[in-house]
MOPAC internal coordinates of N, CA, C and O (Angstrom, degrees):
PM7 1SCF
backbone

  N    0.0000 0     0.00 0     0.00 0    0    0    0
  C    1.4590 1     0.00 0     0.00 0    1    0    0
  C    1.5178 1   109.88 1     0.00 0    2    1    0
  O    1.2310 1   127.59 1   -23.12 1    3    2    1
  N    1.1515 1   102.99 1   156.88 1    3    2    1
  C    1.7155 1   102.35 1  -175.59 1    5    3    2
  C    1.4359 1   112.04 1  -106.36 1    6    5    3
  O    1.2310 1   120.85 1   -48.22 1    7    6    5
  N    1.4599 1   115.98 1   131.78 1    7    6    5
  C    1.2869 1   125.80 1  -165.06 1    9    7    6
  C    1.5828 1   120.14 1   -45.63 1   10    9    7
  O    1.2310 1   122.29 1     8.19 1   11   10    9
  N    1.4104 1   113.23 1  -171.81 1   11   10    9
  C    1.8703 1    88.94 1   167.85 1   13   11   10
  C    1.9403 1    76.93 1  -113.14 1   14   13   11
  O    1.2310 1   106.92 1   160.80 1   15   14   13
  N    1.5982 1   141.95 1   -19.20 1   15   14   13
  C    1.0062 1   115.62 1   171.95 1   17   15   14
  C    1.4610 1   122.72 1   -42.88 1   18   17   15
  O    1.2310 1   125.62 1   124.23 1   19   18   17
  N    1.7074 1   106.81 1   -55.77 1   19   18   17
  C    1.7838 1   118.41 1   179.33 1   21   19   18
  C    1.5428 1   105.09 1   -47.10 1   22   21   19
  O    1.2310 1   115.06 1   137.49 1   23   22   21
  N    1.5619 1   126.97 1   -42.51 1   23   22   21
  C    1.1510 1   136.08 1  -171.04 1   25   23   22
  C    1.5699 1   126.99 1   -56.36 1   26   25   23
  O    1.2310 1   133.18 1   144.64 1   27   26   25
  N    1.2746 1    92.14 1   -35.36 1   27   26   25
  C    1.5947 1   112.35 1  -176.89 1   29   27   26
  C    1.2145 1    96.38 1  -107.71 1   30   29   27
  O    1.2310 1    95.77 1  -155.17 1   31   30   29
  N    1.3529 1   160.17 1    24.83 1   31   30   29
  C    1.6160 1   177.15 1  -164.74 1   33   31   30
  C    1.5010 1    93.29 1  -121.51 1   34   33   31
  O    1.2310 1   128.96 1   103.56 1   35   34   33
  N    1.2442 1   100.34 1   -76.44 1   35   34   33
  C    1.5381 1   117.87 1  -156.41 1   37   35   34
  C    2.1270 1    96.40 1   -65.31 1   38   37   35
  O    1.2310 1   124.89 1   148.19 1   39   38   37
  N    1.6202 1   108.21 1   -31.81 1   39   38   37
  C    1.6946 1    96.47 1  -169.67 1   41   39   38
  C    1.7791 1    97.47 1   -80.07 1   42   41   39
  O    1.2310 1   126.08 1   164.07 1   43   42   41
  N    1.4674 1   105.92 1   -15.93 1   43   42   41
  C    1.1789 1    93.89 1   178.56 1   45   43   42
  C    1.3418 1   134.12 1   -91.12 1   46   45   43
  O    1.2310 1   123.47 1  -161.90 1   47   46   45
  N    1.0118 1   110.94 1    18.10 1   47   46   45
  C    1.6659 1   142.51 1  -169.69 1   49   47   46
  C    1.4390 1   117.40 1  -111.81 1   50   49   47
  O    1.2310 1   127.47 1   156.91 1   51   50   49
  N    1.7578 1   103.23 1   -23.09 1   51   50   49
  C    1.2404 1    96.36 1  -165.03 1   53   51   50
  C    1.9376 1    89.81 1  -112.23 1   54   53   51
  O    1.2310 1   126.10 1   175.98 1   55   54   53
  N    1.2373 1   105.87 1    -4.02 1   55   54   53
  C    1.4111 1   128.24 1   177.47 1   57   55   54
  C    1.7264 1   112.03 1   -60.94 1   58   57   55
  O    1.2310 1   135.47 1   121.22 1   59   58   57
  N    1.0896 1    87.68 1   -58.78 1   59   58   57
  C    1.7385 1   114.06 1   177.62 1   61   59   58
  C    1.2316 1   132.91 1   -93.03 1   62   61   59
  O    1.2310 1   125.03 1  -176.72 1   63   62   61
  N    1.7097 1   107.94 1     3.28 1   63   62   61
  C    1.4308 1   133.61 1   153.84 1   65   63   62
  C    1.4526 1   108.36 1   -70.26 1   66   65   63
  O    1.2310 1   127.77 1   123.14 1   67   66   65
  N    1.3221 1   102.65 1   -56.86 1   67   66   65
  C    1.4963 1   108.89 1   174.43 1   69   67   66
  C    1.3283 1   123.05 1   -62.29 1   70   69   67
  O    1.2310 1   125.49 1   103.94 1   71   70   69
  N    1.2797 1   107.05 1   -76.06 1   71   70   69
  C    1.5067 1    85.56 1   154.96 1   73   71   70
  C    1.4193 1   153.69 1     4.65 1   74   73   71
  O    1.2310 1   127.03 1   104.99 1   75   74   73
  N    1.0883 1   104.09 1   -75.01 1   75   74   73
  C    1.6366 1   116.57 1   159.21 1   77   75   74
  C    1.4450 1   128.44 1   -59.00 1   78   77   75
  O    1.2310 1   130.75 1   142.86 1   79   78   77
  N    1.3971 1    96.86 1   -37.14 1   79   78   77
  C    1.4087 1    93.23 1   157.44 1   81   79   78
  C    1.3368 1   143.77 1   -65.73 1   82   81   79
  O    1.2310 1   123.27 1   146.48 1   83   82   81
  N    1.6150 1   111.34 1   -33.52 1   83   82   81
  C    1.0446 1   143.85 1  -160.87 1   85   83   82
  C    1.9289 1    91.62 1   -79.00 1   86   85   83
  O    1.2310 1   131.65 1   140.67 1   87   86   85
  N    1.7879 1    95.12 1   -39.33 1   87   86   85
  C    1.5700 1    94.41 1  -171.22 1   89   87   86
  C    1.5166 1   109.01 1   -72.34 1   90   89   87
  O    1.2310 1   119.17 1   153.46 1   91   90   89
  N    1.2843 1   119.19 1   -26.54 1   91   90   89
  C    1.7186 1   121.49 1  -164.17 1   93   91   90
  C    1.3578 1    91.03 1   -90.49 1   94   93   91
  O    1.2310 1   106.79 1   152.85 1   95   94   93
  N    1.5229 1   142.19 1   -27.15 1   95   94   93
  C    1.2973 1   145.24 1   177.66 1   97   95   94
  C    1.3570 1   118.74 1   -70.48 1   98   97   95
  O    1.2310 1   128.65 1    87.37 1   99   98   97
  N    1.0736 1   100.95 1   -92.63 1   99   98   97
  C    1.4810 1    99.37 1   173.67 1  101   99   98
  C    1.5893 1   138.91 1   -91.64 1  102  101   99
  O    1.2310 1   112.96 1  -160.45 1  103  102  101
  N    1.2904 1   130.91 1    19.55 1  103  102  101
  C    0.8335 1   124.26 1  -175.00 1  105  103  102
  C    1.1354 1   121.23 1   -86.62 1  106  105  103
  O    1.2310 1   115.75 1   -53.79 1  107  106  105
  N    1.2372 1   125.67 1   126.21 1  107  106  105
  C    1.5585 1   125.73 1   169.05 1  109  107  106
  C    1.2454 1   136.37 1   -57.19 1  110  109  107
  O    1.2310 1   113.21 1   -54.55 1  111  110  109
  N    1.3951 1   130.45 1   125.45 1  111  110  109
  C    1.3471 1   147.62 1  -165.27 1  113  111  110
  C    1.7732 1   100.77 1   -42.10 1  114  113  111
  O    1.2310 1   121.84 1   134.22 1  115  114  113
  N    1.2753 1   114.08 1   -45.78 1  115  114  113
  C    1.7221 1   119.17 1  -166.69 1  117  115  114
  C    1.4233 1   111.61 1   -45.76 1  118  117  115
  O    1.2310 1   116.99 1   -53.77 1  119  118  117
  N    1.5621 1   123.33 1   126.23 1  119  118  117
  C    1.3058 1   122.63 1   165.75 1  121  119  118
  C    2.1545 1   117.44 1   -40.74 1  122  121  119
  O    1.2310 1   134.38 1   139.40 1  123  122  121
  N    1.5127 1    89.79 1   -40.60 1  123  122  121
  C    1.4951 1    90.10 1   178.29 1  125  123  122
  C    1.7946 1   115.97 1   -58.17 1  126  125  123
  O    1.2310 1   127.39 1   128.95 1  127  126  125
  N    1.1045 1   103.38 1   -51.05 1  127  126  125
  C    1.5515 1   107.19 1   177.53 1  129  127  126
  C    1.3560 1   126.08 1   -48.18 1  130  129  127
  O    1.2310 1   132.54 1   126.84 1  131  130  129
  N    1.3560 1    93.38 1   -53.16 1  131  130  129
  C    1.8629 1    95.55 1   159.23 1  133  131  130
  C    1.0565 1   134.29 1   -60.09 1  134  133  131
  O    1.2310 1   114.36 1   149.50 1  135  134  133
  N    1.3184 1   128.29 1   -30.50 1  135  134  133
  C    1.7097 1   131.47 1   159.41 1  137  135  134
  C    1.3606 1   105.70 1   -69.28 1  138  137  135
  O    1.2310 1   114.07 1   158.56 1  139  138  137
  N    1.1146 1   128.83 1   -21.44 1  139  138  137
  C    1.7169 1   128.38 1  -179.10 1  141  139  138
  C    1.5432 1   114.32 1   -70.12 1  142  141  139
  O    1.2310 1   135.44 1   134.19 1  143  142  141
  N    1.6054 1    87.74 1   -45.81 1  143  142  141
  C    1.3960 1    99.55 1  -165.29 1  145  143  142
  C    1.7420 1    97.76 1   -69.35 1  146  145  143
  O    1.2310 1   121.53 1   110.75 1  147  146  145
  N    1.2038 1   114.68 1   -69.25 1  147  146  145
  C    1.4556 1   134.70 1   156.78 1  149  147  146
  C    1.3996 1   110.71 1    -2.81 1  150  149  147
  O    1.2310 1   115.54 1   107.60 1  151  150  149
  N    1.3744 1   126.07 1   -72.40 1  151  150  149
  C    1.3492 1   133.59 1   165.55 1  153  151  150
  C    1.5614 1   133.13 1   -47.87 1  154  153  151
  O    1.2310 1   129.13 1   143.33 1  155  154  153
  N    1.6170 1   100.02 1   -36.67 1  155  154  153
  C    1.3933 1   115.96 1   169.60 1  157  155  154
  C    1.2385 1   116.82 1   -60.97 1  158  157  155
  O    1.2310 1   122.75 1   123.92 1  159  158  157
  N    1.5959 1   112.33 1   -56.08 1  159  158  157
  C    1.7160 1   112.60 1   170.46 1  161  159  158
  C    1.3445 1   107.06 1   -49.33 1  162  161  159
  O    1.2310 1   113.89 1   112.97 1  163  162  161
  N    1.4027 1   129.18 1   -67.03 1  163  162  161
  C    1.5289 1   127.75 1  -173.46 1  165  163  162
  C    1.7301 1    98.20 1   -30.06 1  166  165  163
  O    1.2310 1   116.86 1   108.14 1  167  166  165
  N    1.1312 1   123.58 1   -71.86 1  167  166  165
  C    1.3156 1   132.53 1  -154.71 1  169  167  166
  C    1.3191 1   104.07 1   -51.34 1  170  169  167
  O    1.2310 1   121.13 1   119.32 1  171  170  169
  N    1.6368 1   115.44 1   -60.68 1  171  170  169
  C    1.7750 1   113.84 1   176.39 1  173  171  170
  C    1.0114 1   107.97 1   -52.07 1  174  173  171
  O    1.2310 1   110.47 1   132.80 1  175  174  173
  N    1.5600 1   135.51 1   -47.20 1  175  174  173
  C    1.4073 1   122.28 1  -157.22 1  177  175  174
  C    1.9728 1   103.61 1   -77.26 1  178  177  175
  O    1.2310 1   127.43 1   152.62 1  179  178  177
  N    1.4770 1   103.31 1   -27.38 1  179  178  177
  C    1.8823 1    88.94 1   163.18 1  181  179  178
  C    1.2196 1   120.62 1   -62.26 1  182  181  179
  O    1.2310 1   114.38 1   147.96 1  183  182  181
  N    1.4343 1   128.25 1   -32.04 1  183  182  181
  C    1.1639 1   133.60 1  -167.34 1  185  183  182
  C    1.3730 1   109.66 1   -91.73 1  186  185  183
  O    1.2310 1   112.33 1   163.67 1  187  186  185
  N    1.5555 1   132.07 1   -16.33 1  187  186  185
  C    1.1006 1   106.82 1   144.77 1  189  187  186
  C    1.3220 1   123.50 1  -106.58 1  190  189  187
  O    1.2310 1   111.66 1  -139.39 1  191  190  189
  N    1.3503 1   133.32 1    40.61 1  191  190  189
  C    1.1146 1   131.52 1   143.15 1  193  191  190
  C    1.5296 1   125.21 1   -90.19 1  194  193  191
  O    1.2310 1   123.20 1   163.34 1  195  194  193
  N    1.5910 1   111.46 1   -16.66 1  195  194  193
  C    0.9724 1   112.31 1   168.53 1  197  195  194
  C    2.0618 1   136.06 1   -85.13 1  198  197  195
  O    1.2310 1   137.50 1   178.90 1  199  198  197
  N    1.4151 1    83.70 1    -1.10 1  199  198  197
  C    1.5777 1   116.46 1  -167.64 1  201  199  198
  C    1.6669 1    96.55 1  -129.82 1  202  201  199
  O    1.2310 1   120.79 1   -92.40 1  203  202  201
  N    1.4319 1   116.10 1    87.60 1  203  202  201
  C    1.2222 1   112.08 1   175.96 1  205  203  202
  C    1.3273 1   119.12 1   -81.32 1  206  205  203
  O    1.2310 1   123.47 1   172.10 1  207  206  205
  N    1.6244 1   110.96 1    -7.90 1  207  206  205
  C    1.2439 1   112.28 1  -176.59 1  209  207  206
  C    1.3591 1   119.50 1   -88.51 1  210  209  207
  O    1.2310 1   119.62 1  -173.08 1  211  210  209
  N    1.3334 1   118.32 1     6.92 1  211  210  209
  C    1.2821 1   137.50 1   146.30 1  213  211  210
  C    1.8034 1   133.11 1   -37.30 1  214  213  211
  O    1.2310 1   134.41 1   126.15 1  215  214  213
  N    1.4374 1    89.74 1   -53.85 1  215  214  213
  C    1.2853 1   140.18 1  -178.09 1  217  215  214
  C    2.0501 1   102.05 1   -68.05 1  218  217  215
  O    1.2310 1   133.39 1   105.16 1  219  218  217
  N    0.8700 1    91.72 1   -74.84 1  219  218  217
  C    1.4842 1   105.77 1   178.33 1  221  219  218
  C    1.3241 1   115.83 1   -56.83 1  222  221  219
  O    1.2310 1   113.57 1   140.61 1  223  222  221
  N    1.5105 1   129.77 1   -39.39 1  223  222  221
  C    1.1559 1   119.11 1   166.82 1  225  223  222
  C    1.4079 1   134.37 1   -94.04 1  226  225  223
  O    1.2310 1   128.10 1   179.18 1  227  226  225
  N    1.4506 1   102.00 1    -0.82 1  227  226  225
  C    1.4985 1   103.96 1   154.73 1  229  227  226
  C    1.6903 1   111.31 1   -91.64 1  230  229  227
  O    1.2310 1   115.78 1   163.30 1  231  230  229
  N    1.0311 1   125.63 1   -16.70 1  231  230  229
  C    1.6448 1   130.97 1   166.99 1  233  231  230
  C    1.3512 1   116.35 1   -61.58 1  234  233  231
  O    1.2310 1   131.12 1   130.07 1  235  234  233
  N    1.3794 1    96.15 1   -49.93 1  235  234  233
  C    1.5092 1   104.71 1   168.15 1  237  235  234
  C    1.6209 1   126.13 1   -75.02 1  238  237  235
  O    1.2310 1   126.63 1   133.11 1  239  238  237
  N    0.9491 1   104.86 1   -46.89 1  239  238  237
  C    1.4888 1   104.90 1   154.98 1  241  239  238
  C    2.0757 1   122.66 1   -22.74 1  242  241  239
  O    1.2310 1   136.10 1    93.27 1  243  242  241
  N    1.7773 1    86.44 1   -86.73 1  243  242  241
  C    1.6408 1   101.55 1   173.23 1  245  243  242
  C    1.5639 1   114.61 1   -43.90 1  246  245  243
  O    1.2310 1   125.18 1   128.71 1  247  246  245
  N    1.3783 1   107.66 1   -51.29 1  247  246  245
  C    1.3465 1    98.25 1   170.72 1  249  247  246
  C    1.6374 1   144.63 1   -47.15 1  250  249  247
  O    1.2310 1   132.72 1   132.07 1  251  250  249
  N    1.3469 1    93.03 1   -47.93 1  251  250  249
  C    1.9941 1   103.40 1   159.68 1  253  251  250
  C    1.2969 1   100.29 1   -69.75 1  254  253  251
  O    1.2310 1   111.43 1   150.68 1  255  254  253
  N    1.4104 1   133.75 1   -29.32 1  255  254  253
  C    1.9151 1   108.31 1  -175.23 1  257  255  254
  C    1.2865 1    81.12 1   -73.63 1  258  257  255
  O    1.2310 1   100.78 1   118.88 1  259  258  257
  N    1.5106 1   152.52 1   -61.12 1  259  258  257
  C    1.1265 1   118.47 1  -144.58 1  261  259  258
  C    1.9854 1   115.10 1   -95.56 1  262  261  259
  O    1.2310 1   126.93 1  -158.32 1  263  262  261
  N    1.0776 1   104.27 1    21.68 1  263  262  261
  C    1.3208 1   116.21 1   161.73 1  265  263  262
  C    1.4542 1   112.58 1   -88.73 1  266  265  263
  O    1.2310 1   124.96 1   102.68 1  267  266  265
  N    1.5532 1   108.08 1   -77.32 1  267  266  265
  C    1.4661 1   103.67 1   171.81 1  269  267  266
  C    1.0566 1   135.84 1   -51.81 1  270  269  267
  O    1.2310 1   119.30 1   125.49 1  271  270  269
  N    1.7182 1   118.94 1   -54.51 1  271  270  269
  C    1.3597 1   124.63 1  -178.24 1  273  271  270
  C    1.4250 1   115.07 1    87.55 1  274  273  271
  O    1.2310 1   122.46 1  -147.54 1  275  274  273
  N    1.4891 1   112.90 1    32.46 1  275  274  273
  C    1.2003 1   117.28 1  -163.39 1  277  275  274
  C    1.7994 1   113.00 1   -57.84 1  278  277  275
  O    1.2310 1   120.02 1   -34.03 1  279  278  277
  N    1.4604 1   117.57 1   145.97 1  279  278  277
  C    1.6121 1   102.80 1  -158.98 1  281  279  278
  C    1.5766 1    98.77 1  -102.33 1  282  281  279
  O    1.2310 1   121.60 1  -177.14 1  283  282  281
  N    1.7071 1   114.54 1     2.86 1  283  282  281
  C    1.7394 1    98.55 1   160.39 1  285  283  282
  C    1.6780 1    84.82 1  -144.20 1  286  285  283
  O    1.2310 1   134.27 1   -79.10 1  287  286  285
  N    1.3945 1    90.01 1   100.90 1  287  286  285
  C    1.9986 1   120.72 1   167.73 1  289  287  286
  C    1.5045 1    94.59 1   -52.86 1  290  289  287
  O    1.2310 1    95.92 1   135.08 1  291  290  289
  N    1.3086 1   159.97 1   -44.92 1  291  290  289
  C    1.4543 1   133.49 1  -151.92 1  293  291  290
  C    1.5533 1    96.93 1  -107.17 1  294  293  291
  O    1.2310 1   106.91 1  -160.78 1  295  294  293
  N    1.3328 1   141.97 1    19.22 1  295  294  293
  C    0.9416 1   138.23 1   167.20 1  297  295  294
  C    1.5952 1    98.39 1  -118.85 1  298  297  295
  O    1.2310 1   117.79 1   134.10 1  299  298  297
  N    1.5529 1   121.81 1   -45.90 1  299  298  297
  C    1.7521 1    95.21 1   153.41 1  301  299  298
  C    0.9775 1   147.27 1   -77.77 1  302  301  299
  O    1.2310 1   125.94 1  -158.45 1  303  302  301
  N    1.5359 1   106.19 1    21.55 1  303  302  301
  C    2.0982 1   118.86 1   173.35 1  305  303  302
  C    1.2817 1    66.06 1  -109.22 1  306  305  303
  O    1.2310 1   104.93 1    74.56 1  307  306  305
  N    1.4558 1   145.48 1  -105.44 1  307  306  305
  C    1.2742 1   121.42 1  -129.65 1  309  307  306
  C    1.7628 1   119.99 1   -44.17 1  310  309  307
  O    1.2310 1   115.17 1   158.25 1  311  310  309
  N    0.9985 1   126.77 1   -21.75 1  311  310  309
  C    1.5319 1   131.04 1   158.81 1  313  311  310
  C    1.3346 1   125.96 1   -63.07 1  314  313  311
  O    1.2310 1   120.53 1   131.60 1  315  314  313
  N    1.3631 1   116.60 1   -48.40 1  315  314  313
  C    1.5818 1   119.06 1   165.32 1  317  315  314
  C    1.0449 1   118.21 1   -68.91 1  318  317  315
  O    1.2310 1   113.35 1   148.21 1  319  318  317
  N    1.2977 1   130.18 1   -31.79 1  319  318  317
  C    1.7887 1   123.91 1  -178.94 1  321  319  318
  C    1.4271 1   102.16 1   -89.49 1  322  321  319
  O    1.2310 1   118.03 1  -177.03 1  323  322  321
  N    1.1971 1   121.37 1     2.97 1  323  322  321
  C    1.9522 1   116.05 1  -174.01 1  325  323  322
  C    1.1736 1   105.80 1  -123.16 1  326  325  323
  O    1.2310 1   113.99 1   176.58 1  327  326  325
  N    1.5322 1   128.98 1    -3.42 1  327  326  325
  C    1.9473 1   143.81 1   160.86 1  329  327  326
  C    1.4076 1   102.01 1   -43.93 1  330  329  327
  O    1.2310 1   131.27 1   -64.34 1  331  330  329
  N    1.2121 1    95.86 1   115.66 1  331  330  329
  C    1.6534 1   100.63 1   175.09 1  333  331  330
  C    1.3530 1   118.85 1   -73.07 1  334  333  331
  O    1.2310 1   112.44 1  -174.36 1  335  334  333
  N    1.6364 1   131.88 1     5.64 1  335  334  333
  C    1.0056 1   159.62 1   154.64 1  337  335  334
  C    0.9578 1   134.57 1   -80.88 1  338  337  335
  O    1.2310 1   121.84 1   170.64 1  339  338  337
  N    1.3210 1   114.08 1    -9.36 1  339  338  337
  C    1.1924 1   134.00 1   172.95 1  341  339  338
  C    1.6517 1   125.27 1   -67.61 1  342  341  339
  O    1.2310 1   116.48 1   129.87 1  343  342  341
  N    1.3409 1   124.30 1   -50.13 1  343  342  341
  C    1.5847 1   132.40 1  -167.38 1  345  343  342
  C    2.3736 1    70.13 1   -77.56 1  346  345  343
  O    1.2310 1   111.76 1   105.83 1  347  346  345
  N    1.3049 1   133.14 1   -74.17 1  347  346  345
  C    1.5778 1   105.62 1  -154.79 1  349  347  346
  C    1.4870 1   117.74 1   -53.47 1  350  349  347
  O    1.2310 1   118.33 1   170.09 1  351  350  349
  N    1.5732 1   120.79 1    -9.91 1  351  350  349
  C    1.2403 1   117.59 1  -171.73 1  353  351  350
  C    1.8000 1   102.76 1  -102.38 1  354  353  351
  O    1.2310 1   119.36 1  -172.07 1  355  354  353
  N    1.0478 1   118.82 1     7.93 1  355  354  353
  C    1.4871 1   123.89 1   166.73 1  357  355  354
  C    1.9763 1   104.55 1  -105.33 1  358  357  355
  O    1.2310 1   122.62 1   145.70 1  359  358  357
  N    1.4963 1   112.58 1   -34.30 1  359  358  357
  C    1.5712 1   125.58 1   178.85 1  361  359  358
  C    1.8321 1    93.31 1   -56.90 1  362  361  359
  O    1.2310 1   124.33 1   106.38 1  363  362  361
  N    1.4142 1   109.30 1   -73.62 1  363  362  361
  C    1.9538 1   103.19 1   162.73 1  365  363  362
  C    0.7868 1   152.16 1   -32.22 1  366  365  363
  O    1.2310 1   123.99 1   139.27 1  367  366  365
  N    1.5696 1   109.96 1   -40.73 1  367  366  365
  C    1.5219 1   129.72 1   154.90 1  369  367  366
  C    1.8533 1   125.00 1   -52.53 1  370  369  367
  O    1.2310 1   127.67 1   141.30 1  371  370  369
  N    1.6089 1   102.85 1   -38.70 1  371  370  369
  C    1.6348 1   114.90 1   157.97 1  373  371  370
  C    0.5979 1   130.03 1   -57.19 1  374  373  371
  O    1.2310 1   117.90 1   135.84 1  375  374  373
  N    1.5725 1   121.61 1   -44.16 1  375  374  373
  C    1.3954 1   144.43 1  -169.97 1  377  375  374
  C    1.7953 1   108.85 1   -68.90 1  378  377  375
  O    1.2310 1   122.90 1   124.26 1  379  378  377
  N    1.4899 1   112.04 1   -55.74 1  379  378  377
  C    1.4040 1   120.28 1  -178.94 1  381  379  378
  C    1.7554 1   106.11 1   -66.61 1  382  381  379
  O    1.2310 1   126.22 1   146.13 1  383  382  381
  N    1.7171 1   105.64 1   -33.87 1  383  382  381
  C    2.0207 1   104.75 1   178.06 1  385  383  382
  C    1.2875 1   102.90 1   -59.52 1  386  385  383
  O    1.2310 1   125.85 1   127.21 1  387  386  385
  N    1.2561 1   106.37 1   -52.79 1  387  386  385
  C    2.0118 1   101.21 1  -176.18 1  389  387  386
  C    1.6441 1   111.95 1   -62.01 1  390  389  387
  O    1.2310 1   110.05 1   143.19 1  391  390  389
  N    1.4049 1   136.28 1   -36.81 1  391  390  389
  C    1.6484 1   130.17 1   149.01 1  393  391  390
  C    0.9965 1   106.75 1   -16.70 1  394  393  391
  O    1.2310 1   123.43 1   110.30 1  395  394  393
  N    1.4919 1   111.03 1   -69.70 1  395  394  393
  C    1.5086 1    98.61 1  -150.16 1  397  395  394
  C    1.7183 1   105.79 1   -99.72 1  398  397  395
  O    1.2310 1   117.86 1  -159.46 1  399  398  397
  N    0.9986 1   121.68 1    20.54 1  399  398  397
  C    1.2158 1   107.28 1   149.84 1  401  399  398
  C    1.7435 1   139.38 1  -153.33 1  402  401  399
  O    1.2310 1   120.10 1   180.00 1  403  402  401

C-alpha cells in the first residue's frame, strides 16, 4: 500500500508542477501581480498548515483512487466526499497526528 507520506510527496509535486507552469504561462508582467500572486501562496500555504484536515482529506482521497482505481473518478469523489463517515474518519486521523507528535 502506498504511504500517505509518498501520497502527499507525489500531490505535492504535481502541485508545484503546476505551478510553474501556471507561473511561465500566465503570469502578468506587473510588479503588483507578482506580490499578489506571491502573497496569495503565502496565505494558502498558512491556511493549510493550519487546517491539517485539509491535508488528510485530500491524502485520503488520492489514496483510495490509487487503491481502487475507480474507472469513473467523479462519481467516486462524489461518494467519498458525501460518506457520512467521512468528517469521524478525518476527526481520527487528528487524533493519531497529534500522538505522534
Amino acid at each position: 500500500t502506498l504511504s500517505v507520506r509518498r501520497v502527499n510527496e507525489d500531490i505535492c509535486r504535481i502541485y508545484e508542477s503546476a505551478q510553474r507552469i501556471d507561473s511561465i504561462t500566465f503570469l502578468p508582467s506587473s510588479d503588483f501581480h507578482l506580490k499578489w500572486k506571491i502573497q496569495t501562496r503565502i496565505a494558502n500555504e498558512k491556511y493549510l498548515r493550519t487546517h491539517k484536515e485539509v491535508e488528510w482529506l485530500i491524502s485520503g482521497f488520492f489514496r483510495e483512487i490509487f487503491l481502487k482505481r475507480p474507472d469513473n473518478i467523479l462519481e467516486f469523489a462524489a461518494d467519498y466526499f458525501t460518506d457520512p463517515r467521512l468528517p469521524s474518519k478525518i476527526h481520527m486521523q487528528l487524533i493519531k497526528d497529534k500522538k505522534v507528535a
